[in-house]
VOBA-1610 file (N, C-alpha, C; in pm, whole numbers, padded with zeros to 5 digits, always signed):
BEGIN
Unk+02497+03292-01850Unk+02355+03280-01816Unk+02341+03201-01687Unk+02275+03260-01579Unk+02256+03177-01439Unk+02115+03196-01408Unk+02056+03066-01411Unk+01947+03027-01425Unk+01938+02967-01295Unk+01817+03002-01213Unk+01705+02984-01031Unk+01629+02865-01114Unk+01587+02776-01097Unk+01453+02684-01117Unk+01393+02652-01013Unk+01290+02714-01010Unk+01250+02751-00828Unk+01144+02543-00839Unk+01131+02455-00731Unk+01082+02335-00741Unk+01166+02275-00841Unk+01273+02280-00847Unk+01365+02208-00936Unk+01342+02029-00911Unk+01340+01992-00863Unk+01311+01857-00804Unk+01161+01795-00826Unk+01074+01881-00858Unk+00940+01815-00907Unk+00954+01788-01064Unk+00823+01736-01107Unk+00811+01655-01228Unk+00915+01757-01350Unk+00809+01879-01365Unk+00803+01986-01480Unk+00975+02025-01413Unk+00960+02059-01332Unk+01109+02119-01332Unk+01216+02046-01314Unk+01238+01961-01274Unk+01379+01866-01272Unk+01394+01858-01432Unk+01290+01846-01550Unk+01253+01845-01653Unk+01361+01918-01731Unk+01301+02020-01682Unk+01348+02171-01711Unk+01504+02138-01696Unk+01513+02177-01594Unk+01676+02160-01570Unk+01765+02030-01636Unk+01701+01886-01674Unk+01782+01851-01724Unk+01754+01874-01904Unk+01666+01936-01962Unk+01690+02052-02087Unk+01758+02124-02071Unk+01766+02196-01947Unk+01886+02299-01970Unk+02013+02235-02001Unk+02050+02193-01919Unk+02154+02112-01933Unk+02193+01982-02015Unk+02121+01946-02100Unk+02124+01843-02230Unk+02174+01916-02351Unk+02176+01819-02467Unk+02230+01836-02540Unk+02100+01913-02652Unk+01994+02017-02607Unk+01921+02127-02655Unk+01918+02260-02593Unk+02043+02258-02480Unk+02004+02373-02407Unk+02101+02468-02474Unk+02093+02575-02407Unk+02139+02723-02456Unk+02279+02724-02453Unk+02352+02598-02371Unk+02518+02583-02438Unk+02624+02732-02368Unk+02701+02744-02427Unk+02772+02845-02380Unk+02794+02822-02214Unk+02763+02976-02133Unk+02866+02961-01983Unk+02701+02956-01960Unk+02695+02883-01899Unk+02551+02824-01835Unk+02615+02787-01689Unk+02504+02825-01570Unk+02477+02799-01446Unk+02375+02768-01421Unk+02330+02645-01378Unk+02144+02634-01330Unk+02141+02582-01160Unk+02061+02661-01123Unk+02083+02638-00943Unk+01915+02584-00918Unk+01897+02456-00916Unk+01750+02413-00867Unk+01741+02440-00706Unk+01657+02488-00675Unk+01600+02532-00538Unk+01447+02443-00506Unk+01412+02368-00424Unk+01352+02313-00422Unk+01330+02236-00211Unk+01227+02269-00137Unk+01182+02253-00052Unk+01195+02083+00002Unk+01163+01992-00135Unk+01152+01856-00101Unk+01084+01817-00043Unk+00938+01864-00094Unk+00795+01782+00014Unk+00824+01659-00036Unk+00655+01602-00021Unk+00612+01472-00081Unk+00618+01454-00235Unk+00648+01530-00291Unk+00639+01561-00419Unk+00734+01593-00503Unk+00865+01632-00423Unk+01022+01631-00447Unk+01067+01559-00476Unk+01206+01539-00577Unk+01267+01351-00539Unk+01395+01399-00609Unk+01502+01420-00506Unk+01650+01433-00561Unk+01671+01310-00676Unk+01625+01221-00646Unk+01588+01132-00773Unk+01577+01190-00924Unk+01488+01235-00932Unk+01490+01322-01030Unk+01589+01376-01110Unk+01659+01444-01065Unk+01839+01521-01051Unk+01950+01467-01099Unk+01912+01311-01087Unk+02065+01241-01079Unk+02112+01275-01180Unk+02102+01253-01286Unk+02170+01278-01429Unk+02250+01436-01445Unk+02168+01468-01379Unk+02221+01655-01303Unk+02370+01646-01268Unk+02320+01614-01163Unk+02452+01649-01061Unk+02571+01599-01042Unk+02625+01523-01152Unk+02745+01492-01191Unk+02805+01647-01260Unk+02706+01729-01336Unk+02724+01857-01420Unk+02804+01967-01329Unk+02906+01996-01348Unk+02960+02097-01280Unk+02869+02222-01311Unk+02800+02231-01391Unk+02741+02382-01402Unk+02608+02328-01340Unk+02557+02272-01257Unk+02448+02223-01148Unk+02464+02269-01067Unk+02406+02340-00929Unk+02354+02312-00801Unk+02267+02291-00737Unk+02234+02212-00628Unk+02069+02181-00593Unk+02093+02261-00439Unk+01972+02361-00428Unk+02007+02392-00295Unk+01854+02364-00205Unk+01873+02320-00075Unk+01725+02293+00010Unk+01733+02387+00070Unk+01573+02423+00001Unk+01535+02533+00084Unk+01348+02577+00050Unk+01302+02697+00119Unk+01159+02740+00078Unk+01174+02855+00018Unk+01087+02874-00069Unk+01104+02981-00144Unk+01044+03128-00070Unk+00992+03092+00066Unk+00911+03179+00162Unk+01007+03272+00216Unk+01135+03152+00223Unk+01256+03177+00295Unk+01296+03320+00224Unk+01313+03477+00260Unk+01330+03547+00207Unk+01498+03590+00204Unk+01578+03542+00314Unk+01686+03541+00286Unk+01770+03458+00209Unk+01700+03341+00212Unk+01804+03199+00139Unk+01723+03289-00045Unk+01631+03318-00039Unk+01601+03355-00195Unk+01664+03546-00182Unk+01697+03566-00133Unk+01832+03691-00167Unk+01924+03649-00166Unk+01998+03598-00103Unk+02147+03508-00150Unk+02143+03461-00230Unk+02013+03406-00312Unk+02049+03299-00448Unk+02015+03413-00575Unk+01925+03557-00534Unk+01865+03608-00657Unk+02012+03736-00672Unk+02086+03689-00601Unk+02172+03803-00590Unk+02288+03770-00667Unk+02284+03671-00757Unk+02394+03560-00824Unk+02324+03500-00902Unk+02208+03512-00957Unk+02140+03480-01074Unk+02090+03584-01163Unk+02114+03563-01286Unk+02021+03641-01394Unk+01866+03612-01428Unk+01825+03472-01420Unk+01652+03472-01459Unk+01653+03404-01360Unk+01527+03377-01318Unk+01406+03224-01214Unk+01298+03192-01336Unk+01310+03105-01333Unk+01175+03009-01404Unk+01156+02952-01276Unk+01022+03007-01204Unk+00945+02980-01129Unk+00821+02809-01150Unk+00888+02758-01057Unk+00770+02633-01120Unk+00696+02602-00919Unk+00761+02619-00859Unk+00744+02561-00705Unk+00612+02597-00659Unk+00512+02513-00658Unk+00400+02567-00578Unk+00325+02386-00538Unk+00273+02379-00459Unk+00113+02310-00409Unk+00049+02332-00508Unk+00065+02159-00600Unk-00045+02181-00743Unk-00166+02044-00690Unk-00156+01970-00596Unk-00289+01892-00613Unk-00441+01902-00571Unk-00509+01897-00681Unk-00632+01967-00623Unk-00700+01878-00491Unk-00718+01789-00533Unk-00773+01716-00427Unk-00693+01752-00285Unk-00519+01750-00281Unk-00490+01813-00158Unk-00595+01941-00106Unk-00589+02050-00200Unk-00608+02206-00166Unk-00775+02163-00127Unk-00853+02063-00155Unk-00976+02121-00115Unk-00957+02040+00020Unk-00882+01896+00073Unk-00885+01885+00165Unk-00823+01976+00276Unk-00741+02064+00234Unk-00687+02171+00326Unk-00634+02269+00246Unk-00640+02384+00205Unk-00582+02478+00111Unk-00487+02597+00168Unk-00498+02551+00326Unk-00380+02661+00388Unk-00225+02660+00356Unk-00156+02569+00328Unk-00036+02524+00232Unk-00061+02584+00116Unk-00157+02588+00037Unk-00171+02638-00095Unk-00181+02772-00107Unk-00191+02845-00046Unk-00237+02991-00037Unk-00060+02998+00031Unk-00029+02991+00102Unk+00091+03030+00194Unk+00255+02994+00072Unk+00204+02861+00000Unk+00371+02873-00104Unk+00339+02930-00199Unk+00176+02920-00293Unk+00151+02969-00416Unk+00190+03141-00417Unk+00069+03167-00294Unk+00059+03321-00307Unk+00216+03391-00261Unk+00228+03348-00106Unk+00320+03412-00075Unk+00425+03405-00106Unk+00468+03269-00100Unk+00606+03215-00177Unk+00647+03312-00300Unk+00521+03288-00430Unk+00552+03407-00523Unk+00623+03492-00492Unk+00504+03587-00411Unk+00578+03734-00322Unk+00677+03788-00315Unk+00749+03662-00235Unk+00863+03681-00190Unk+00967+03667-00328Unk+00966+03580-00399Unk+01024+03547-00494Unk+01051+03728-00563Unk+00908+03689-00645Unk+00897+03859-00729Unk+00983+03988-00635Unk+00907+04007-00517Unk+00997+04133-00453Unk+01154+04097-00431Unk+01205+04014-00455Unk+01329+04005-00418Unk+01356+03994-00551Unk+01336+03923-00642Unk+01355+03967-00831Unk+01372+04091-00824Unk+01262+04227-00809Unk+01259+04338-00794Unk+01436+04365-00752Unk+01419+04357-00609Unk+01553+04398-00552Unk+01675+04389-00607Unk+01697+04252-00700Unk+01788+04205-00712Unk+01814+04243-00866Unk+01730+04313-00934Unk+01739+04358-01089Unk+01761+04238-01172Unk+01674+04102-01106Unk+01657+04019-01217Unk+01632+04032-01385Unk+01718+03969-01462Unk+01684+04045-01565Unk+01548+03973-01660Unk+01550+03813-01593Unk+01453+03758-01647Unk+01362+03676-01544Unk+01227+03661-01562Unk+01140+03569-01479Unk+01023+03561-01527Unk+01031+03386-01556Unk+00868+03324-01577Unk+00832+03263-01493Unk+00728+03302-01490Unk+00628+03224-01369Unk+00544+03100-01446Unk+00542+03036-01406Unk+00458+02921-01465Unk+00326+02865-01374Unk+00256+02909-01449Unk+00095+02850-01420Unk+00029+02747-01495Unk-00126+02707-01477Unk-00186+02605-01546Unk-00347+02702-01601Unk-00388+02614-01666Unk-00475+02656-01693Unk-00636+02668-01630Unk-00604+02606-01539Unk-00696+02590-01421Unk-00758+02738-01354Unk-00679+02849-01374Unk-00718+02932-01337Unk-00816+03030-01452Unk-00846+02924-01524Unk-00975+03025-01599Unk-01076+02968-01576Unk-01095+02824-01500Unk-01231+02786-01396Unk-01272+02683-01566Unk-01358+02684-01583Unk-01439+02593-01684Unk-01524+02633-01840Unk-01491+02552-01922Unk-01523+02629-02068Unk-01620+02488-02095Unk-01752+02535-02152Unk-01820+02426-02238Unk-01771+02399-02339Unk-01771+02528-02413Unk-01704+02479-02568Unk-01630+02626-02601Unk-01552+02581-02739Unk-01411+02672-02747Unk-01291+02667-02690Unk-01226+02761-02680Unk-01089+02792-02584Unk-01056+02922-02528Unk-01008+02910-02438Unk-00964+03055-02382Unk-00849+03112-02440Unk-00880+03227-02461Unk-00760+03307-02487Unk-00701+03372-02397Unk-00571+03417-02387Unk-00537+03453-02275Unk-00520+03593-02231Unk-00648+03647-02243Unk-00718+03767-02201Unk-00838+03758-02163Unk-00856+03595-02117Unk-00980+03559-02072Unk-00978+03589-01907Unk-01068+03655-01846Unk-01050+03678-01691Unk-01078+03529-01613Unk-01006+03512-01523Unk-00977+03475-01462Unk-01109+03392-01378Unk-01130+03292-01372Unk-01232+03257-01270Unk-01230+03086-01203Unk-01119+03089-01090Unk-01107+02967-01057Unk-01210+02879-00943Unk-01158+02756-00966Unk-01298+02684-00864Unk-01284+02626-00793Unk-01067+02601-00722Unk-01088+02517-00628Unk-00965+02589-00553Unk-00913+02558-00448Unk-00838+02603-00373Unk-00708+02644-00430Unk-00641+02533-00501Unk-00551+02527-00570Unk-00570+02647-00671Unk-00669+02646-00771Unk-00657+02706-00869Unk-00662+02881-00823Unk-00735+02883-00763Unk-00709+03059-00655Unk-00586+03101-00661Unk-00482+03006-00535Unk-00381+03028-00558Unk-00315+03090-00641Unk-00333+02975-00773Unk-00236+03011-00879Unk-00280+03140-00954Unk-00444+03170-00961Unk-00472+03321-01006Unk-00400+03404-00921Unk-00406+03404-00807Unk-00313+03489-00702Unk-00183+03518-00724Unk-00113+03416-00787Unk+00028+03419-00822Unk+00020+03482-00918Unk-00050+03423-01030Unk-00064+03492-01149Unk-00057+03612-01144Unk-00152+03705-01116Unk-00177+03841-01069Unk-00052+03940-01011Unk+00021+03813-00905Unk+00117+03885-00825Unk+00217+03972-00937Unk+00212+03868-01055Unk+00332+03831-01089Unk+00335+03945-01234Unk+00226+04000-01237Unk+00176+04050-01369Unk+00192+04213-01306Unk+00115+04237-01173Unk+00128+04359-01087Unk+00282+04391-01112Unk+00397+04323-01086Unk+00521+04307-01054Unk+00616+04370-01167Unk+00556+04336-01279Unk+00578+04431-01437Unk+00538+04538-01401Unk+00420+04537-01419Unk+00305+04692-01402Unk+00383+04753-01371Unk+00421+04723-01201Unk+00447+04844-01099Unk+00610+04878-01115Unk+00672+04741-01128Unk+00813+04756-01082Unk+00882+04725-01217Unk+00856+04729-01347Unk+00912+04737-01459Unk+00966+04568-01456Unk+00898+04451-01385Unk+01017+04351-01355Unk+00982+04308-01508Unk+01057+04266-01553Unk+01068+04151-01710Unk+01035+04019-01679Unk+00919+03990-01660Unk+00830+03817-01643Unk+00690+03808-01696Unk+00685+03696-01761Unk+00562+03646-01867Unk+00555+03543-01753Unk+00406+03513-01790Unk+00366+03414-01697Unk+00286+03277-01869Unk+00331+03169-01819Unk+00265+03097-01892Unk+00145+02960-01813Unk+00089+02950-01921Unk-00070+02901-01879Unk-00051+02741-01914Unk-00036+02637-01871Unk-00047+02529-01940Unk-00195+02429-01941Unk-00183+02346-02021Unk-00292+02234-01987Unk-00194+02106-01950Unk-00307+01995-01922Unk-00230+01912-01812Unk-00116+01845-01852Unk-00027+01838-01758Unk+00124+01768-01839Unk+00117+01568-01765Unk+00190+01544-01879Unk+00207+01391-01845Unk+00339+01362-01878Unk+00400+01246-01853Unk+00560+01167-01882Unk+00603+01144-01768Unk+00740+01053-01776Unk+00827+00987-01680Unk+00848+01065-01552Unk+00855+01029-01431Unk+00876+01104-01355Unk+00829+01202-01267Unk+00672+01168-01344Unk+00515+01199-01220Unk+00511+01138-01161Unk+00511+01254-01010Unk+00421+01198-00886Unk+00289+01102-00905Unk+00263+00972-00849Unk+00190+00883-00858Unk+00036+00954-00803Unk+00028+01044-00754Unk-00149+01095-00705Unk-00189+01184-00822Unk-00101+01193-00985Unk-00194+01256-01077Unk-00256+01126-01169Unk-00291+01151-01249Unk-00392+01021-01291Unk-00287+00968-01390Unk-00233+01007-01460Unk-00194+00922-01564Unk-00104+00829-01472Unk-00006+00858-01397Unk+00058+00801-01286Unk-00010+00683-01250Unk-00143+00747-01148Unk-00208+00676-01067Unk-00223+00553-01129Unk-00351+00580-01194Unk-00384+00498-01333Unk-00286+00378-01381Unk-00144+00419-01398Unk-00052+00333-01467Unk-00007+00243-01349Unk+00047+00309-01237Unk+00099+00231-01154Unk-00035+00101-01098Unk-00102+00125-01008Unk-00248+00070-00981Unk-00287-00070-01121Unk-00228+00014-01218Unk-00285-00106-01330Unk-00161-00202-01295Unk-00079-00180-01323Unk+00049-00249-01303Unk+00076-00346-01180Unk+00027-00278-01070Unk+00007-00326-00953Unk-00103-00449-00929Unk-00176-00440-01065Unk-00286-00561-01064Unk-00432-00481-00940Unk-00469-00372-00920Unk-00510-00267-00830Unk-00629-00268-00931Unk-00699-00200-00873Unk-00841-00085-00961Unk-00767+00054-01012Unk-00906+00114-01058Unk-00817+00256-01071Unk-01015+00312-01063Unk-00997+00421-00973Unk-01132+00521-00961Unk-01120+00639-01090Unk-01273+00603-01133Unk-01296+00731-01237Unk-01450+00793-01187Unk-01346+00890-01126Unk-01467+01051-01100Unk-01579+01055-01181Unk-01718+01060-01146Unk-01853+01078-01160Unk-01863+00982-01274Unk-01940+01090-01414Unk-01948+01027-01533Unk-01861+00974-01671Unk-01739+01043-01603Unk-01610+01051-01675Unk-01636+01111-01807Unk-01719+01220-01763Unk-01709+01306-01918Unk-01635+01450-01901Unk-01571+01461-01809Unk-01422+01564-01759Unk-01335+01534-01885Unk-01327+01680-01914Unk-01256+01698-02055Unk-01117+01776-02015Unk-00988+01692-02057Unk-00888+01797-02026Unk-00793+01799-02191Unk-00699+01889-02155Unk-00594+01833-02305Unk-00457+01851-02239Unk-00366+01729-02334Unk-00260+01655-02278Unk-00145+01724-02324Unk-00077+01689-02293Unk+00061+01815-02324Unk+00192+01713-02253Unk+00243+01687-02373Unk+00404+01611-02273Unk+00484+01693-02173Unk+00528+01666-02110Unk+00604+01755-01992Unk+00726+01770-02096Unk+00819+01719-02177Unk+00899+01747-02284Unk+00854+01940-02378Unk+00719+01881-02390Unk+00697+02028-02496Unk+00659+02097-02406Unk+00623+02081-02295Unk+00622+02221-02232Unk+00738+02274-02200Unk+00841+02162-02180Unk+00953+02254-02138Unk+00999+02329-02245Unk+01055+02246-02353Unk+01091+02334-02495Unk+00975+02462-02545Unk+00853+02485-02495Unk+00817+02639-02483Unk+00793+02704-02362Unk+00864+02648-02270Unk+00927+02754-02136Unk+01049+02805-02201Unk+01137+02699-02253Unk+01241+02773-02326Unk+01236+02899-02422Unk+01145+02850-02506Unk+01086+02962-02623Unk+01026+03088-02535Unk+00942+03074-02412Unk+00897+03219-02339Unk+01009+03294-02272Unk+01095+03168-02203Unk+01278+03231-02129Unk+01346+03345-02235Unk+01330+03290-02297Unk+01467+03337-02418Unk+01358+03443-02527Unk+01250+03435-02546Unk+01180+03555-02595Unk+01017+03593-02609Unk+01004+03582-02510Unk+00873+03619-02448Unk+00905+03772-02379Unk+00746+03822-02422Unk+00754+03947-02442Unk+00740+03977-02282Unk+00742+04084-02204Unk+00777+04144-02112Unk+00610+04179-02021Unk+00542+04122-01922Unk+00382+04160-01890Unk+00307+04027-01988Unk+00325+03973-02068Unk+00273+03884-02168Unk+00233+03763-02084Unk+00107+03705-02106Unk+00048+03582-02069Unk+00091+03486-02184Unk+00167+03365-02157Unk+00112+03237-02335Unk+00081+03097-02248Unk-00051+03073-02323Unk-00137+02966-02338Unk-00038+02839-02383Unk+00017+02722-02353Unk+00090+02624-02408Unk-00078+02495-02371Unk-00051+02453-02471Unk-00155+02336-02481Unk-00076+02238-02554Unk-00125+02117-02551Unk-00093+02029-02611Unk-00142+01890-02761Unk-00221+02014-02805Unk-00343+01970-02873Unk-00418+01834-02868Unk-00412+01758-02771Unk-00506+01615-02737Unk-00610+01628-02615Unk-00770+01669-02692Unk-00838+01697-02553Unk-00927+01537-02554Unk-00924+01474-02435Unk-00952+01335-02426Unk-01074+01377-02265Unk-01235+01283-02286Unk-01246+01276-02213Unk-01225+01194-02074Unk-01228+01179-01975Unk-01153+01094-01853Unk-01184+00940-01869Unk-01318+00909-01962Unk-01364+00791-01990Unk-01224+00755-02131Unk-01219+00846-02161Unk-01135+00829-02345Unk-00989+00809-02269Unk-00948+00902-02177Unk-00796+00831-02146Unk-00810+00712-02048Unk-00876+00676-02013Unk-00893+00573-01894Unk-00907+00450-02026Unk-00978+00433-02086Unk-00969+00311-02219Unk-00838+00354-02249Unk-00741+00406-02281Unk-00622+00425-02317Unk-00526+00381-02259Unk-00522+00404-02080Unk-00467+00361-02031Unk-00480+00236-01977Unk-00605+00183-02007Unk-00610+00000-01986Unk-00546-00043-02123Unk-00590-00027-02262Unk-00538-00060-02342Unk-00398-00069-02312Unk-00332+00032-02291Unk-00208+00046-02240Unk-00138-00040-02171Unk-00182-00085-02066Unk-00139-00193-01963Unk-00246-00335-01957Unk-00273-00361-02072Unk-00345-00463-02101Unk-00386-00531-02017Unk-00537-00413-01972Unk-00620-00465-01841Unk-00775-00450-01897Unk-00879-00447-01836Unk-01009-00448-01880Unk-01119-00390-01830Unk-01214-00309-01872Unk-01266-00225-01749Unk-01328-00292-01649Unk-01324-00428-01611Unk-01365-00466-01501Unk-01273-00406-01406Unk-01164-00333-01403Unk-01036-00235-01322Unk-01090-00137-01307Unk-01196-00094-01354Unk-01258+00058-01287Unk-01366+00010-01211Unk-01320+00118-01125Unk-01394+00187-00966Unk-01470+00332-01051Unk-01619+00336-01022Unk-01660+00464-01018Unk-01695+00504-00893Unk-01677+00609-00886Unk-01648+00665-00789Unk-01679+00830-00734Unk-01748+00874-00639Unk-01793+00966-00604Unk-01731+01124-00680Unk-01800+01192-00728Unk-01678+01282-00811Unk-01629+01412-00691Unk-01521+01461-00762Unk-01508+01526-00688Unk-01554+01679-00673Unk-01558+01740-00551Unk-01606+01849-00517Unk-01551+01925-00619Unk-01683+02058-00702Unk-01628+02143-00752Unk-01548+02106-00844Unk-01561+01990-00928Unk-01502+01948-01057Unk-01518+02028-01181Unk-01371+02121-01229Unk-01432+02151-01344Unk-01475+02080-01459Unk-01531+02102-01551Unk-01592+02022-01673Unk-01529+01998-01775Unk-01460+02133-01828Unk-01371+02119-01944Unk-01263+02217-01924Unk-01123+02231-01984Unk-01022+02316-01979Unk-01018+02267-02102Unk-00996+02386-02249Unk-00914+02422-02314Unk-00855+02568-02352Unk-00760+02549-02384Unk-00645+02705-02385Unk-00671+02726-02533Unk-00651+02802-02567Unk-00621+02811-02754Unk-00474+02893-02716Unk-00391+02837-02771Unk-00219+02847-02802Unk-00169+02886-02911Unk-00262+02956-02959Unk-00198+03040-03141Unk-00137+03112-03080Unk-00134+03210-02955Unk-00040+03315-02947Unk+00089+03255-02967Unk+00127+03176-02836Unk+00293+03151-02857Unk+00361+03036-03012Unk+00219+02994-03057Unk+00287+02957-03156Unk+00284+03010-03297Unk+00228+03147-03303Unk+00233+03247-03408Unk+00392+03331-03324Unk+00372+03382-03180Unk+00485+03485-03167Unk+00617+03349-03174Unk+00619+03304-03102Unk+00742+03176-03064Unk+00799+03107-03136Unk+00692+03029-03227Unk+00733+02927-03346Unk+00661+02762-03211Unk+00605+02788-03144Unk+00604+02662-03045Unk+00508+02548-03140Unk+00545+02419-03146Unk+00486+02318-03212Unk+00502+02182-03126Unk+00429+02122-03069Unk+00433+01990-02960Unk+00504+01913-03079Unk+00587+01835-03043Unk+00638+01702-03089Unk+00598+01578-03071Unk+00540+01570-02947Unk+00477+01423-02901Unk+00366+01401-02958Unk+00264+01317-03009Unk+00153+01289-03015Unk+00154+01203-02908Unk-00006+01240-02874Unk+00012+01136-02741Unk-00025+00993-02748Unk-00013+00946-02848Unk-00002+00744-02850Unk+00133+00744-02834Unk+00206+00829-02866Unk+00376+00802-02892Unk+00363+00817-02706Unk+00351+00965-02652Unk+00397+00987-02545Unk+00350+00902-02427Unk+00200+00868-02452Unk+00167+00782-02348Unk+00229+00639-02360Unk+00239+00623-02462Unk+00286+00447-02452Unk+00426+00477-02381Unk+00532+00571-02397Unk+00673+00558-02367Unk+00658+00600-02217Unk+00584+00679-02193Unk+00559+00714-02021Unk+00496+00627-01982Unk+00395+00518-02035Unk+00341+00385-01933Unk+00498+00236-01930Unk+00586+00276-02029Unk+00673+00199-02052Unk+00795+00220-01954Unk+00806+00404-01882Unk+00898+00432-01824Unk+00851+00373-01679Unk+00710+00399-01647Unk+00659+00354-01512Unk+00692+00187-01488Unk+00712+00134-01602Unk+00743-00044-01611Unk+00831-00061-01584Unk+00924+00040-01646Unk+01081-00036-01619Unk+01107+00077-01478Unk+01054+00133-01421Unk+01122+00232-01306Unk+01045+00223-01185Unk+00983+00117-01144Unk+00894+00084-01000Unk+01001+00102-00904Unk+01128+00097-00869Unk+01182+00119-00804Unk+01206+00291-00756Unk+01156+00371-00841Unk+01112+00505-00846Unk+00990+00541-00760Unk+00889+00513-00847Unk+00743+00527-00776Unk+00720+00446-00661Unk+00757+00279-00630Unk+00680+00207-00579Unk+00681+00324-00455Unk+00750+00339-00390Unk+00793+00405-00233Unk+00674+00496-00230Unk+00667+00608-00316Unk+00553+00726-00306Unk+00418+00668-00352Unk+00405+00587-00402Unk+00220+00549-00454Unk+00159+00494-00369Unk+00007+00524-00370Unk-00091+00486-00317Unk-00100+00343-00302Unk-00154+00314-00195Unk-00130+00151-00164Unk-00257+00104-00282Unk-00231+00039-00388Unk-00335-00032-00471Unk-00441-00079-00396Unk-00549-00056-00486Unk-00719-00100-00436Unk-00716-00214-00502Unk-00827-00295-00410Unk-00837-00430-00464Unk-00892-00467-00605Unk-00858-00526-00714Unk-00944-00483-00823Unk-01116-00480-00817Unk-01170-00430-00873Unk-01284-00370-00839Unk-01400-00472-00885Unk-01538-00529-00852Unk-01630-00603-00952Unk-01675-00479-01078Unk-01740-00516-01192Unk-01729-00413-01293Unk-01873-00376-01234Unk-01873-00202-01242Unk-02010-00116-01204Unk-02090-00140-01288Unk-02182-00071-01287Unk-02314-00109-01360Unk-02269-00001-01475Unk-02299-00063-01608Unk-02267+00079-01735Unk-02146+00104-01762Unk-02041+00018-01691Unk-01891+00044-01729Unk-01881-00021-01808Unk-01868-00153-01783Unk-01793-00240-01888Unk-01860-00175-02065Unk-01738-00188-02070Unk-01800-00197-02262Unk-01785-00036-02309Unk-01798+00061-02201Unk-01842+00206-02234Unk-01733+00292-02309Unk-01759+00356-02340Unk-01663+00447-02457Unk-01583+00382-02575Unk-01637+00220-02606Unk-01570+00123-02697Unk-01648+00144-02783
//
């Protein structure tokens, strides 16, 4: 089995790859080749535990690159696709990066899968690309309706990637997640932000009214049902992975002070952002009626051990995080709220 992990070096996928290669992966003659660009968001860091593994390679490169991704699809059996421009706040300050690795990058990827008679490929998406739900969950035959630069993209990919079956018989499921958290996030997503900033003795900003509803998902269980879609996920098939904890931004923000035993005089409110969706939830009976998929983490377990990994690993983050805000005086209506 020779396994592409396209962004091998970001959060979800360095992840990935060191599941593959742990003591739950698929065992036998295993090859895993992480491919990975190394923006701001990269960190051979990540890897280390890797690349002592003789069945490892890390290669630099873009996935745009259409020759460096024929030399590598030409010596692999699957890609678990993870590599794209995921921050929203980047894509609305500029979304030309986001359109150029999401969409095209794909592209290139898929048509050279094509070429190369890949026998397997998941694409991995978020759930962002079904735009905003008041109440319920989406199923994943829900159309498509995204709201920010970023999330386009990833419908774009999505799409590419689904056409790519259709037309060219390729064998790739695309999966949908909700938001992932644990060790080894980039510091500009919130649980990160949030943790480091507290730690730092900093503020931490919470967008508008903080009634932004998301659900949490360990970066652990998503990987163990990327595994479950790799190894038997059906062929054209969308699956929804959620993580059953939907918290609003006020509900994890008390969590994460509790957490780092701070007080909401540490929140900043703060202008929200453009085009904020309201709520994301997935409903995930498919893959866990077809798959058997069941999260393991609850998230008091997962968040306390990921605010515990950011404690003992500042020598990780400090370099990439946001320079801490001064702690904040408490706003009007914060203190005390969601207690």
């Amino acid at each position: 089995m020779r396994i592409l992990v396209t962004g091998g070096a970001g959060f979800i996928g360095s992840h990935f790859v060191r599941t593959l290669l742990g003591p739950e992966g698929p065992g036998g003659a295993l090859a895993v080749t992480a491919l990975d660009s190394l923006t701001y968001a990269g960190n051979l860091a990540n890897l280390r535990t890797a690349q002592g593994d003789s069945r490892f390679t890390f290669v630099h490169g873009d996935i745009r690159d259409g020759g460096l991704v024929g030399s590598l699809l030409a010596r692999h059996d699957m890609v678990v696709h993870f590599a794209a421009e995921s921050h929203v706040d980047r894509s609305i300050a500029g979304g030309q990066e986001f359109a150029a690795t999401n969409v095209l990058g794909t592209q290139v990827l898929l048509e050279t899968a094509v070429r190369h008679r890949v026998a397997r490929f998941v694409h991995v998406s978020t759930d962002e690309v079904y735009g905003s739900i008041d109440a319920g969950s989406w199923t994943e035959d829900q159309p498509l309706a995204p709201n920010s630069p970023y999330s386009a993209s990833k419908a774009g990919s999505d799409l590419l990637a689904l056409a790519h079956h259709r037309t060219h018989g390729l064998d790739v499921s695309v999966t949908r997640c909700s938001n992932n958290y644990g060790p080894y996030q980039h510091p500009e997503k919130v649980i990160p932000l949030f943790t480091t900033r507290l730690l730092e003795g900093g503020s931490v900003p919470l967008y508008g009214d903080g009634a932004n509803v998301r659900d949490w998902l360990h970066v652990d269980d998503h990987c163990r049902a990327l595994r479950l879609v790799l190894e038997a996920g059906r062929p054209g098939e969308v699956y929804n992975i959620g993580g059953g904890t939907e918290l609003s931004n006020t509900q994890l923000t008390e969590r994460l002070l509790d957490a780092c035993g701070a007080g909401w005089e540490r929140v900043e409110r703060v202008a929200d952002r453009k085009g904020h969706d309201r709520r994301y939830s997935v409903d995930w009976s498919k893959i866990r009626t077809e798959l058997g998929y069941r999260p393991r983490h609850s998230f008091a377990d997962g968040l306390a051990e990921t605010v515990d990994w950011y404690r003992a690993n500042r020598s990780w983050w400090s370099p990439a995080a946001p320079a801490p805000r001064a702690a904040a005086r408490p706003a009007a209506g914060v203190r005390g709220e969601g207690r």
